[in-house]
N, C-alpha and C positions, 0 to 999 in steps of 0.2 A: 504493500500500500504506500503510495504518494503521497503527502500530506503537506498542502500549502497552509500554511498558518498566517493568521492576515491580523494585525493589530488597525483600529480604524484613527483616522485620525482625530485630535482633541485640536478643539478650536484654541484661539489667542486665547489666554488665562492669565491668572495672579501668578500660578505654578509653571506657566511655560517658559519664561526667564529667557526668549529667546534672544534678545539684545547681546547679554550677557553671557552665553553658553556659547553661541556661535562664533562670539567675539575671543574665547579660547580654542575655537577651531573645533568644538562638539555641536552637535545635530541637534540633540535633545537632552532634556530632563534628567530623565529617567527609561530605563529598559520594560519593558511588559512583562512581569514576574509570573502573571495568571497562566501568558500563555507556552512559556519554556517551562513549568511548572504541571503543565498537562500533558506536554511531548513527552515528560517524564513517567507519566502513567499512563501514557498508552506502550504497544507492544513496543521495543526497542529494537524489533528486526522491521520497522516501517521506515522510510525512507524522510524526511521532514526538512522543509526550507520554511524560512521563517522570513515575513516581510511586514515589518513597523513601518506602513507608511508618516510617521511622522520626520522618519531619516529617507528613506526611498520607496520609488513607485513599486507596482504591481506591474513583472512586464508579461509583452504575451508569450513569450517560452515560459514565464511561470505558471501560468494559466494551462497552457499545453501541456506541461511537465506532469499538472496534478492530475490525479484519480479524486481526490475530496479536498474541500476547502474549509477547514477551521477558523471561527472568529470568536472572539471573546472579547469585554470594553464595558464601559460604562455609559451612564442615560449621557453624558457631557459629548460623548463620539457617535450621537444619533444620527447622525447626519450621512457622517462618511461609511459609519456601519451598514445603513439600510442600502448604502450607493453599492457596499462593495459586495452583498448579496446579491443586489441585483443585476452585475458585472459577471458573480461565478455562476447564474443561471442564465442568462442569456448566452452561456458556454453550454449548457448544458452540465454544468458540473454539480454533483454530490455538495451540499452543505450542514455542517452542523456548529452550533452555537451555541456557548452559554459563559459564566458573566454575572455579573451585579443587573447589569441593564436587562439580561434575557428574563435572569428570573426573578424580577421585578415585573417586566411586561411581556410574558410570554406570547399575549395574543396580536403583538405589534409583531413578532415572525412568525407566527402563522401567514398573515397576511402577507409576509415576504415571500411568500415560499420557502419555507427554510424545512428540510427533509428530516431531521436531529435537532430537537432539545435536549442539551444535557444540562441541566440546570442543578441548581444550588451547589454543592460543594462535590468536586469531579472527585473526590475516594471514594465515595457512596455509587455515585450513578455513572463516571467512567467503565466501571465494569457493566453494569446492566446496559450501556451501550454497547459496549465488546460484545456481547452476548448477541443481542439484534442483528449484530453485523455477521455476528456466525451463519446465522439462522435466516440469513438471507434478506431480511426485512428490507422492505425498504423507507423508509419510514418512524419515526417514534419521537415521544415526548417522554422522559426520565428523570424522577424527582424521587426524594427519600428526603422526609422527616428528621431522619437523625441525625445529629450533629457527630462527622467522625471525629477518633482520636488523629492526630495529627502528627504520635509520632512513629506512626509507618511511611510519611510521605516523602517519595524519594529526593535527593537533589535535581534541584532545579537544570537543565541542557543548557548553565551558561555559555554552552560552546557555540549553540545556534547564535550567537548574539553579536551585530559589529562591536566587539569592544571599544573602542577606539571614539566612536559615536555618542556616547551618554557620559552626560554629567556626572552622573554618581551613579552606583548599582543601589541593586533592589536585592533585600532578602527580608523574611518571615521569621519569626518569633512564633507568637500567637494569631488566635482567633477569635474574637466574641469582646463583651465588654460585659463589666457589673450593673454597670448603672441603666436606667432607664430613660433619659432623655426623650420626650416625647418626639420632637421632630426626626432621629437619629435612626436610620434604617440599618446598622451595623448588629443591633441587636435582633432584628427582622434577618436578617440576613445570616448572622453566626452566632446566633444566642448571646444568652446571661451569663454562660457560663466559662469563663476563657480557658479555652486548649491551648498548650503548651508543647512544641519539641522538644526535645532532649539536648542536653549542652551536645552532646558525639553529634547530632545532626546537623546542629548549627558549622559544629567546628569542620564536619565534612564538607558544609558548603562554603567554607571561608576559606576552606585549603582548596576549592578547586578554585573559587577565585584567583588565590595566588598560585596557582596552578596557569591557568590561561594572562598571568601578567597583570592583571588588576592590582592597580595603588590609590589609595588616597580614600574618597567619602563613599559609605554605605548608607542605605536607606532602610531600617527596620521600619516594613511597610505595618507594621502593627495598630489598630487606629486606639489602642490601649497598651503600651509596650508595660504598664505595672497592675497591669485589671490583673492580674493573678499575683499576689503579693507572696503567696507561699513557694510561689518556683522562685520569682525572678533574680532574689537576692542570691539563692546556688548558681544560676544560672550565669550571674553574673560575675559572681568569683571567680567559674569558670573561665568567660568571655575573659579575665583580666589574666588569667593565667594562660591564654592561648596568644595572648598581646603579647606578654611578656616572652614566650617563649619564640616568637616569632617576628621580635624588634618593631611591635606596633607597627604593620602594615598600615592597618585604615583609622580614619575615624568615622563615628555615627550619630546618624541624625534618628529621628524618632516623634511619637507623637504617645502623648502620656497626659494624664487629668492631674491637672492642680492639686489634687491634694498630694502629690510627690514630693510637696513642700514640707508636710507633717514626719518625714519618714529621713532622719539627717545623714544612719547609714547607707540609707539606698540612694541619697546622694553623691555620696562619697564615694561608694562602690560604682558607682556611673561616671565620674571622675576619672578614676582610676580605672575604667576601662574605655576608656577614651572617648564618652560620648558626649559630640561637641554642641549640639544642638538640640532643642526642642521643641515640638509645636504642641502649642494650646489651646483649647478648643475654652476661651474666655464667654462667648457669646454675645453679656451684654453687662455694662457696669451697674445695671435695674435691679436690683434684689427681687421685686415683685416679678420681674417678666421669668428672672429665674425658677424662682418659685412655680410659676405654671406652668412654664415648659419640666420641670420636674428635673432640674440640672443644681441637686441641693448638695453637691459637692461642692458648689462652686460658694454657697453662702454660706459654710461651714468656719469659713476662719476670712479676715480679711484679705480678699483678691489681690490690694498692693503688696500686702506685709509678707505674701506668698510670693508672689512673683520678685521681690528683693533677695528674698531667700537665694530660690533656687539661681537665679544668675551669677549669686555671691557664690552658689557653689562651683559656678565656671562654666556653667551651659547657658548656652545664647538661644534666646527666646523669639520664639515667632509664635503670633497668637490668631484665633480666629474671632470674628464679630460679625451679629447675626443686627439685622433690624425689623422690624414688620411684627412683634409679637403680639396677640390679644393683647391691650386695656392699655396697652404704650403710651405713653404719656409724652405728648409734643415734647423736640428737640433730642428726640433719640440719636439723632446721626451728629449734634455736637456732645452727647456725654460721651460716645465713645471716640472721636477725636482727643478728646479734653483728655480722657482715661489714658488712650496710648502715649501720649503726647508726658502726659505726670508720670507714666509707668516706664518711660523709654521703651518702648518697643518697637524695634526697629522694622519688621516686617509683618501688617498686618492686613491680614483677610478681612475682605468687609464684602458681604452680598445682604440679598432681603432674602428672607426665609421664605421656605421652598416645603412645604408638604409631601414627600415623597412617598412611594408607593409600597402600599403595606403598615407603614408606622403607623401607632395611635392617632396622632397630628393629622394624618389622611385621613386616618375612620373618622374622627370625630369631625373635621370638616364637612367629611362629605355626608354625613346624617344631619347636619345643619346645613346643608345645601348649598354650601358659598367655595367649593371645588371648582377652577374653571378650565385646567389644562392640565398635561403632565409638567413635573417639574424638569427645570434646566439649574444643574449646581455652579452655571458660572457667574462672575458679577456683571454680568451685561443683562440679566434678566429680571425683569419683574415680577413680584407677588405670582405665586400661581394661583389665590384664590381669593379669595374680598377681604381685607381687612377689617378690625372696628375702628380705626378712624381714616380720612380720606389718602387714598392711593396714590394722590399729588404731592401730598405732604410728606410721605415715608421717601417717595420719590426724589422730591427736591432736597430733604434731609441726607437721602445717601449719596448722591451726585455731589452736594456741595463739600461733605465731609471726605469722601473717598477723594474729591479734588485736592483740600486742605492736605489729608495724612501725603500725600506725595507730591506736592510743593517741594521743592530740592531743601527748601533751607531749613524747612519744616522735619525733614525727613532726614536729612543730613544732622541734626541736630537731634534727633533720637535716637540714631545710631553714635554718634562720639557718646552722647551719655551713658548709654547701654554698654560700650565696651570700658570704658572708664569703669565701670560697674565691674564689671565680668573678672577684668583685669585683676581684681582684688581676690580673687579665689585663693585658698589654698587647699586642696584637693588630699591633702597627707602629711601628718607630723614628722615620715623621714625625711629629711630635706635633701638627701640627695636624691631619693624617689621623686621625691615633687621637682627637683629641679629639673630629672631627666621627662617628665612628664609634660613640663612647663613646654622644652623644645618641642617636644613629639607633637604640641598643640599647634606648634606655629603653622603656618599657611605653609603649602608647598608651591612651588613654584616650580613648572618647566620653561622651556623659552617661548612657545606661545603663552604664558600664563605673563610672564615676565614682559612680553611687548603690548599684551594685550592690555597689563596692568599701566605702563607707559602711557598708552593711546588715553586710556582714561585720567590716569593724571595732565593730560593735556586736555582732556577735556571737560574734567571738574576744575582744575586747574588755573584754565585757561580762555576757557570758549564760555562757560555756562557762567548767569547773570549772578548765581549763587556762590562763582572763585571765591571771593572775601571770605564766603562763611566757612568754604571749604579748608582755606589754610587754615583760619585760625583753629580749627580743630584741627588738623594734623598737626600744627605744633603742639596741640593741648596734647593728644597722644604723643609724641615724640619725647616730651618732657614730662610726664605723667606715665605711660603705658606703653614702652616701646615694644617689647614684645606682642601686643594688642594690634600693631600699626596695619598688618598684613588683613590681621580680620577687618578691621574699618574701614582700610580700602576696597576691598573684598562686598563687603556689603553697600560700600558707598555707590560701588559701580551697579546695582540694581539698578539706581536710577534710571539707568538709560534703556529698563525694560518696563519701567512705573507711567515715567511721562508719557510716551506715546499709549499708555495703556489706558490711562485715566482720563484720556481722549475719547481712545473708545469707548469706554464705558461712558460716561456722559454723551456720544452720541447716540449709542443704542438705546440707552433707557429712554431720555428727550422720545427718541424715534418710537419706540412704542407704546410710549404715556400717551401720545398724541394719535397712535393710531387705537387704541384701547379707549380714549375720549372720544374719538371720532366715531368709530361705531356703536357707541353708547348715544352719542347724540340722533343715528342715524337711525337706532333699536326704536329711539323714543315714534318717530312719526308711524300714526295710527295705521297706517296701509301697508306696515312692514311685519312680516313675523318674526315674531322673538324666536333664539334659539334659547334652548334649556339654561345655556350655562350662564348666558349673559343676564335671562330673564332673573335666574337667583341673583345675581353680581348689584341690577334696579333694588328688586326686591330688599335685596338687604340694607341697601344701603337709605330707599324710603324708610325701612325702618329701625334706621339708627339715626 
């Protein structure tokens, strides 16, 4: 068997960083963990080419080549997913599919033609597909209930993969999360309960990283890297003693819940194994809105006093903010400028909340009737369902703050503080440990990384209206935090993927308030028929 594996493309994002990746001579991001992750559990005497169109096309010797075409993606690569099924059928070729997006909306590939659903988590229903294909089928949809264990699952085919092309690699940890978060389809998707690997599996896939020549940043795609508090700290001793035995190859990024603030050894064990970064999933600086969305980890102890912590213990912070929740209370989109801006936070997600499919957040929308489309998780898009107060105001709220947070000087100016911050870590009482740990931390640099870094200090420098602000912070790091100097520039250079970004976004949103007003205005005249979704969107809002 053939097997083309087709990754679909993700539109311009907060995460796509394309200014700045390409501007060291990489493609993308990140690699597609999901789908070298499923080449692994199929048979290993099938044949498999692998093509991320976010690095290159689809050509027609690949299309030739295959006997079946594989996709896998999220609701974000709707687009170029439904395009690229309908590209392997007007081939006539075999398709099967599955994914966050598939099994989320199964009945949107139905309508694709799509031959294979293998849905929810591929150790369960990989094989029940195996099976079909024995048996000749042609045909099937395969789901299972049960959440597998996770540590039979083989390593990941990083061999399929242009190395050379991504930002940083991908690897897995766990699965699932604790908490319940209403809007949060992660818990719909992998349970309450978090699966864990084994340190041997991790450390198997770290050694064929360095196997195939991978150096520098790792992605634990885990969207809870501490929801399992009983493994993680073994796990992590491990993690530090595979570092150590192997001259800290990499370091890691990750995404972990604020209360890893409460926890000082699991800090420090993170520390010391080299985990340089974090994301936060903050939401919204509202207790109240917390509170309903049902995120009471996050009002458990004070949000700054947390986030001073964990920086202090030497992990650099990137947080998420949500806006649109029930009973919001005007000027949501300046508390949370105001909040990252007090908190130094250098890189912050800001979208309107999104009702995703499956979650609580959905059922309970859609039983009060104010669901109007599927959701889109980028920041380009608006509300997917009526708010309680007007959709103008959440609108001009998030455009004008997502404008403010990436202002160069605004933003430049969150970042020197945040590393000035960081700076101050000490990660371990032996001080020649810490000191050699202190290097391992610094930025690496190759000669693209080196002129690329150039090009931008001529152009924060030099070109952009913000040089003034820009020096005086690098001197403030120079004489303050020299060893910091690498990361701030480093971060500083986002920039030049923020400005043009927070362009788009302020045009799309404008573009769709006004097409979303417009046919509201046009729903109104008596001789037109209301459709379902817009008739609730009136309805509600008569009566609010």
């Amino acid at each position: 068997m053939r097997v083309l594996l087709i990754y679909p493309i993700f539109p311009t994002s907060f995460w796509s960083f394309e200014k700045a990746v390409q501007g060291i001579g990489k493609k993308a991001f990140m690699p597609p963990l999901s789908l070298i992750t499923v080449a692994a559990l199929l048979p290993q005497d099938w044949k498999f080419r692998l093509r991320d169109r976010n690095i290159e096309a689809v050509t027609e010797e690949d299309w030739e080549w295959a006997d079946m075409v594989m996709l896998s993606g999220m609701l974000a690569q709707k687009e170029d997913f439904l395009g690229q099924i309908a590209e392997a059928k007007a081939r006539g070729k075999k398709v099967a599919v599955g994914g966050p997006y598939a099994t989320s909306l199964p009945n949107d590939f139905h309508e694709a033609g799509v031959d294979y659903l293998v849905l929810d988590e591929g150790e369960n229903t990989i094989p029940l597909f195996l099976e079909a294909l024995e048996n000749d089928e042609n045909s099937g949809i395969f789901r299972s209930s049960e959440k597998p264990e996770v540590t039979g699952t083989p390593v990941p085919r990083y061999d399929l993969l242009d190395m050379d092309a991504y930002f940083l690699m991908a690897i897995q940890y766990s699965r699932g999360c604790p908490f319940r978060c209403e809007f949060c389809d992660i818990i719909v998707l992998y349970g309450r309960k978090p699966r864990t690997k084994v340190a041997g599996q991790v450390n198997a896939e770290l050694d064929r990283l360095m196997e195939l020549g991978w150096r520098g940043g790792i992605f634990f795609v885990d969207d809870n890297f501490i929801g399992n508090k009983r493994t993680v700290k073994p796990f992590l001793r491990d993690l530090i003693k595979w570092q150590e035995d192997n001259g800290y190859p990499f370091s890691f990024t990750t995404e972990a819940s604020i209360d890893m603030a409460g926890d000082d050894e699991l800090l420090e064990l993170m520390g010391l194994a080299k985990f340089s970064t974090v994301f936060i999933g903050i939401e919204t600086p509202d207790t109240d809105s917390l509170a309903l969305t049902l995120k009471h980890q996050n009002n458990r102890k004070p949000m700054n006093e947390s986030l001073e912590k964990i920086a202090k213990s030497g992990l650099r912070i990137m947080a998420g903010f949500i806006i649109g929740f029930d009973d919001e209370k005007k000027g949501a989109g300046q508390r949370v400028y105001e909040f990252a801006n007090e908190n130094a936070i250098p890189g912050v997600t800001f979208s309107m909340l999104q009702a995703l499919p499956g979650t609580a957040l959905w059922d309970r929308l859609k039983e009060e009737g104010r669901l109007l489309d599927d959701a889109n998780l980028n920041q380009t898009t608006l509300l997917n369902f009526v708010p309680t107060r007007p959709v103008e105001d959440i609108a001009e709220e998030y455009v004008k703050a997502f404008w403010d947070l990436y202002d160069p000087k605004n933003y430049l100016g969150r970042v020197y503080r945040h590393f000035r911050m960081v700076g101050t870590a000490k990660v371990h009482s032996d001080p020649e440990l810490r000191k050699r740990l202190a290097n391992q931390h610094k930025t690496d640099f190759d000669v693209k990384g080196i002129l690329f870094g150039l090009k931008m200090l001529w152009k924060l420098g030099f070109l952009r209206s913000s040089r003034f602000v820009f020096w005086k912070y690098l001197y403030g790091m120079f004489k303050h935090n020299r060893g910091g100097i690498g990361n701030f520039l480093s971060f500083a250079a986002f920039i030049e993927h923020f400005l043009p970004y927070r362009k788009l976004v302020k045009k799309e949103i404008q573009e769709q308030l006004e097409r979303r007003m417009a046919a509201k205005a046009d729903m109104l005249e008596p001789d037109l028929e209301l459709t379902e979704e817009l008739a609730s969107d009136i309805k509600w809002h008569k009566a609010s």
